[in-house]
C-alpha positions in Angstrom: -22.3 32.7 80.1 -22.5 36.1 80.6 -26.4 36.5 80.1 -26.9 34.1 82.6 -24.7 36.2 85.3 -22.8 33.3 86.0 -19.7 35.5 86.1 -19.4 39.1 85.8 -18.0 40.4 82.1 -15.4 42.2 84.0 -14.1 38.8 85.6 -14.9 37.0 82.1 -13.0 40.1 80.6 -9.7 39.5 82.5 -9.5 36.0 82.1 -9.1 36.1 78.3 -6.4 36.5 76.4 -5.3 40.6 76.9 -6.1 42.1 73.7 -8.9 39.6 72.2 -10.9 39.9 75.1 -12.4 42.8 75.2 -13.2 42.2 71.2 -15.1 39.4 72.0 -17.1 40.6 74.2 -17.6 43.7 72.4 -18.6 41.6 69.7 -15.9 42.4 67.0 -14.8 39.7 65.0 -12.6 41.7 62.6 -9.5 39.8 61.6 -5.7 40.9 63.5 -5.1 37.7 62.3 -7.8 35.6 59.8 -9.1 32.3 60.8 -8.0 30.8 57.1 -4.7 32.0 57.5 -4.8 30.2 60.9 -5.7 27.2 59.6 -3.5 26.7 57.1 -0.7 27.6 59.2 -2.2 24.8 61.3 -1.6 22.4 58.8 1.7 23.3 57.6 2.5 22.1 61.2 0.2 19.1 61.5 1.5 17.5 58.4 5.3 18.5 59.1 4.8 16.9 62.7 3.5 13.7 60.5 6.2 13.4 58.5 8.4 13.4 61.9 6.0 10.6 63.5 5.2 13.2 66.0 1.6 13.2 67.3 0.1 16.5 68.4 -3.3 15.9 69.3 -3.9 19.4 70.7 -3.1 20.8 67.8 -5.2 18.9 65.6 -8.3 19.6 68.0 -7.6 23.1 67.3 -7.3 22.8 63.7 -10.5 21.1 63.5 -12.5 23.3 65.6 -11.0 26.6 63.7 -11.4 24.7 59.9 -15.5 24.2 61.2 -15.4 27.6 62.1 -14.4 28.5 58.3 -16.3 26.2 57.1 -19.8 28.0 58.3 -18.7 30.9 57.2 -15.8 32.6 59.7 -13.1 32.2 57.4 -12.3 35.7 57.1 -13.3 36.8 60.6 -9.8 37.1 63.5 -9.2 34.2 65.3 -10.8 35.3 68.6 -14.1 34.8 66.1 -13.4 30.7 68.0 -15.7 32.3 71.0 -18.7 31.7 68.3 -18.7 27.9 68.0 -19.7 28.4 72.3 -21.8 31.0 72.0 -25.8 32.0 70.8 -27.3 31.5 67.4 -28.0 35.6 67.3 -24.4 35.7 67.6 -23.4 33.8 65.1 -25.6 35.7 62.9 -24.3 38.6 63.5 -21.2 37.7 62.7 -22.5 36.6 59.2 -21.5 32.5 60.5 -23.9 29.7 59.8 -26.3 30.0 63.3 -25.7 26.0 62.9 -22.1 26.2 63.3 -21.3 25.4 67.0 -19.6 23.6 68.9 -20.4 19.1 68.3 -19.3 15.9 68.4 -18.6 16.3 64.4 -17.6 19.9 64.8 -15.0 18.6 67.7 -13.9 15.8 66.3 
């Protein structure tokens, strides 16, 4: 998005999330809070929910997007490492995540 000068990184830089923003586009991964913590968290919540026939469907499209995240190799990158799964191969590789893991219909659903 940003290589392509759709939008300006100072534009792209205020629209996300105060403190993880600039991090991402900085290109720093390092955990405030780790993506396997996250998703474990995640589904503490999801199977509590179950149990009181609530259905969270938000939830559980984060919870799969963040477990394919740890599952190409992010699992002990912060949980602003998400950007990844919409970003570049070199990227991901940087990062030390599979280049492969990005965003799909498996990877989404």
């Amino acid at each position: 998005m940003c290589q392509r000068g759709h939008r300006s990184l100072e534009r792209i830089q205020r629209s996300l999330p105060l403190r993880l923003g600039p991090r991402i586009l900085a290109g720093n991964f390092a955990p405030g809070f780790y993506v396997k913590h996250f998703v474990k968290d995640m589904n503490i919540a999801l199977e509590m929910a179950d149990e009181l026939g609530l259905d969270l469907p938000g939830l559980a499209c984060a919870r799969r997007l963040y477990q394919h995240l740890a599952d190409g190799g992010g699992a002990n990158l912060g949980t602003q490492a998400l950007w990844l799964l919409y970003t570049d191969d070199a990227a991901r590789e940087r990062a030390d995540v599979d280049p492969r893991t990005r965003t799909t219909t498996a990877g989404a659903r």
